[in-house]
C-alpha positions in Angstrom: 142.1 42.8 211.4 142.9 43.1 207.5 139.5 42.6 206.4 139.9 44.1 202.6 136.3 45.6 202.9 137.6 47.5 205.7 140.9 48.2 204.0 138.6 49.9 200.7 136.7 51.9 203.4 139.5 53.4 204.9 140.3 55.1 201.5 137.2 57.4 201.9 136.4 57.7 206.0 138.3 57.1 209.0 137.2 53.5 210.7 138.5 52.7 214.3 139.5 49.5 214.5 137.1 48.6 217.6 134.4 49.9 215.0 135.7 47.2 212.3 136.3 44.4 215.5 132.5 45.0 216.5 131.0 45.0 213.3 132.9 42.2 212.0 131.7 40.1 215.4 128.1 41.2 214.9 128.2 40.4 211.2 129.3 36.8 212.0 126.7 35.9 214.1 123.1 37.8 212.0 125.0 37.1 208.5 127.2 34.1 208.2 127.9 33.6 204.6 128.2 37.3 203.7 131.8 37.7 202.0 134.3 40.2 201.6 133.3 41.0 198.0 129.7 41.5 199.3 131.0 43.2 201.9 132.9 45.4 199.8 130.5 46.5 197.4 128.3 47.0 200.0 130.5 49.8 201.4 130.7 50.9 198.0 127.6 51.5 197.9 127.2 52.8 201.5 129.9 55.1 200.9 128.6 56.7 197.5 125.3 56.9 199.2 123.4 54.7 197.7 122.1 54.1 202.0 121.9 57.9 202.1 124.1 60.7 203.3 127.1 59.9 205.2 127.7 61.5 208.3 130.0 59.3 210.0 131.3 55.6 209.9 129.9 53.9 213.0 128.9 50.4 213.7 125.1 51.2 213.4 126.2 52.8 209.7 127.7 50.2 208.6 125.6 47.3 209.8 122.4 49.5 208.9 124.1 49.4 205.3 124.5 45.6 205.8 121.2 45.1 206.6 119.4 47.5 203.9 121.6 45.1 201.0 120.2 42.1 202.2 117.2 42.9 202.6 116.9 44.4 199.0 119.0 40.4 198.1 116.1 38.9 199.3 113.5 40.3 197.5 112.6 38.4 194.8 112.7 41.6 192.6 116.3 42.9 193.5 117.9 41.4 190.4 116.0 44.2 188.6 118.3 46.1 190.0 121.4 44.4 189.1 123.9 45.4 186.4 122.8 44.1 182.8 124.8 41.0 181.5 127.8 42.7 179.7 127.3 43.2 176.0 130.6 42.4 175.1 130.1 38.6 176.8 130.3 35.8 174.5 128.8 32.6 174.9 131.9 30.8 175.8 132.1 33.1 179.3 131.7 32.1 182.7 128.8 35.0 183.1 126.7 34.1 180.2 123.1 33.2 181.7 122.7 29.3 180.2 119.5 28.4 181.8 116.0 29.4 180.9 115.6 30.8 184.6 118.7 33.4 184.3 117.4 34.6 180.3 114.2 35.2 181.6 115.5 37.1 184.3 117.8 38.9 181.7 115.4 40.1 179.8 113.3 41.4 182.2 116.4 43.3 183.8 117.0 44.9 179.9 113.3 46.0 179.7 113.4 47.1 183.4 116.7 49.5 182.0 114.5 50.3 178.8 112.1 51.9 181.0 114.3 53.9 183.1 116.0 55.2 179.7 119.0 53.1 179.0 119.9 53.5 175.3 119.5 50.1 173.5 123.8 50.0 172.7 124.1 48.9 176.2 121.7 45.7 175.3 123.3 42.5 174.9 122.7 41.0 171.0 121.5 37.9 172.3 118.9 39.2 174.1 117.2 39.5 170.3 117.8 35.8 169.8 116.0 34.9 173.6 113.2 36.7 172.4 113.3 34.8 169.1 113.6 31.3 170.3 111.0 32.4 173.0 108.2 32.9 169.9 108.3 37.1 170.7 110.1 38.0 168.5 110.7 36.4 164.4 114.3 36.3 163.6 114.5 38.1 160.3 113.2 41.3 162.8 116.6 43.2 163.3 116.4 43.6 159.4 113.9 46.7 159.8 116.8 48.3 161.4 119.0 47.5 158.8 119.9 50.2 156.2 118.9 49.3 152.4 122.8 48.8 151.6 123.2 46.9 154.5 120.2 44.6 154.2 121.5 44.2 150.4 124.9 43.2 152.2 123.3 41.2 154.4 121.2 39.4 152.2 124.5 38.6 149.7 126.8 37.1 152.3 128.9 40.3 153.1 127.9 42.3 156.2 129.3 43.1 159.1 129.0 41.7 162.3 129.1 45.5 164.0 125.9 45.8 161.9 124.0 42.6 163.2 124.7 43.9 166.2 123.8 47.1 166.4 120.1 45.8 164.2 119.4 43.2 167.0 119.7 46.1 169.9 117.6 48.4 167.9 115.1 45.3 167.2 115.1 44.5 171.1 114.3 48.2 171.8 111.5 48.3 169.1 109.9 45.4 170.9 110.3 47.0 174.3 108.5 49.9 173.3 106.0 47.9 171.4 105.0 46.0 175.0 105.5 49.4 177.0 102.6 50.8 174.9 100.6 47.7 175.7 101.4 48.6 179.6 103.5 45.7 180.3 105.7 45.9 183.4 107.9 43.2 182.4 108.5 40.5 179.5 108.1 37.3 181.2 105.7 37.0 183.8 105.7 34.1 186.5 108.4 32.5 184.1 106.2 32.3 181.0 
């Protein structure tokens, strides 16, 4: 059938092809928008057991594995569970979050991976500057974790952008801890 979902399976388990003809029918008629790249991760995910332990690839498997992803996509908390926005993204990039609605969501997904231990060099900068323009945060924070020399460079004209950078990620963590003490669950709540 050359569905390329099927094709990346097929490098980890053996799939009939009346398995791939009967779960591509069924797929058609409960999920009718669902693409190959969904469908791809999906059995990405199925196959490093993200669904649980793999004991065979048969229709009810894979369309259990279906199934379990949209459901989680329909919850209005599953983007929690999303990758974070890359920090190497620059503004200018098709991914960068431009509305409100997508930082908020950002920054909840950062302080969501700040609570399960994700070390603050994975943060996007600019996550700093949301929380600025938002009133949580005052921009000259990030120079607490500055070093004297390099606030003195800083403050002179000659710094390095490496060292804005790596300030703003250790300001965004100092914050995150600062509302984790207070018991907070998230940054925005109800978009405010």
């Amino acid at each position: 059938m050359n569905n390329p979902a099927f094709e990346f399976l097929r490098q980890y388990k053996q799939v009939s092809e009346a398995t791939e003809e009967l779960v591509t029918k069924t797929l058609k008629r409960k999920f009718p928008n669902i693409t190959y790249s969904q469908l791809t991760d999906i059995f990405e995910l199925g196959i490093s057991g993200e669904y649980g332990k793999v004991y065979s690839i048969d229709p009810q498997t894979l369309l259990d594995w279906v199934s379990e992803y949209m459901r989680k996509q329909s919850n209005p908390a599953s983007y929690l569970e999303q990758p974070l926005l890359d920090n190497t993204i620059k503004i200018t990039d098709k991914e960068y979050p431009t509305s409100q609605g997508d930082w908020e969501k950002e920054v909840n997904k950062h302080y969501n991976a700040y609570l399960r231990g994700v070390n603050c060099l994975y943060f996007h900068p600019h996550v700093f500057d949301r929380l600025v323009i938002d009133g949580k945060l005052h921009h000259h924070e990030f120079q607490k974790q500055m070093s004297q020399q390099e606030l003195e460079y800083y403050q002179n004209g000659e710094y390095e952008k490496s060292n804005i950078r790596l300030a703003k990620q250790k300001g965004i963590a100092e914050y995150f801890a600062h509302r984790k003490s207070l018991g907070h669950h998230s940054i925005y709540f109800d978009g405010k």
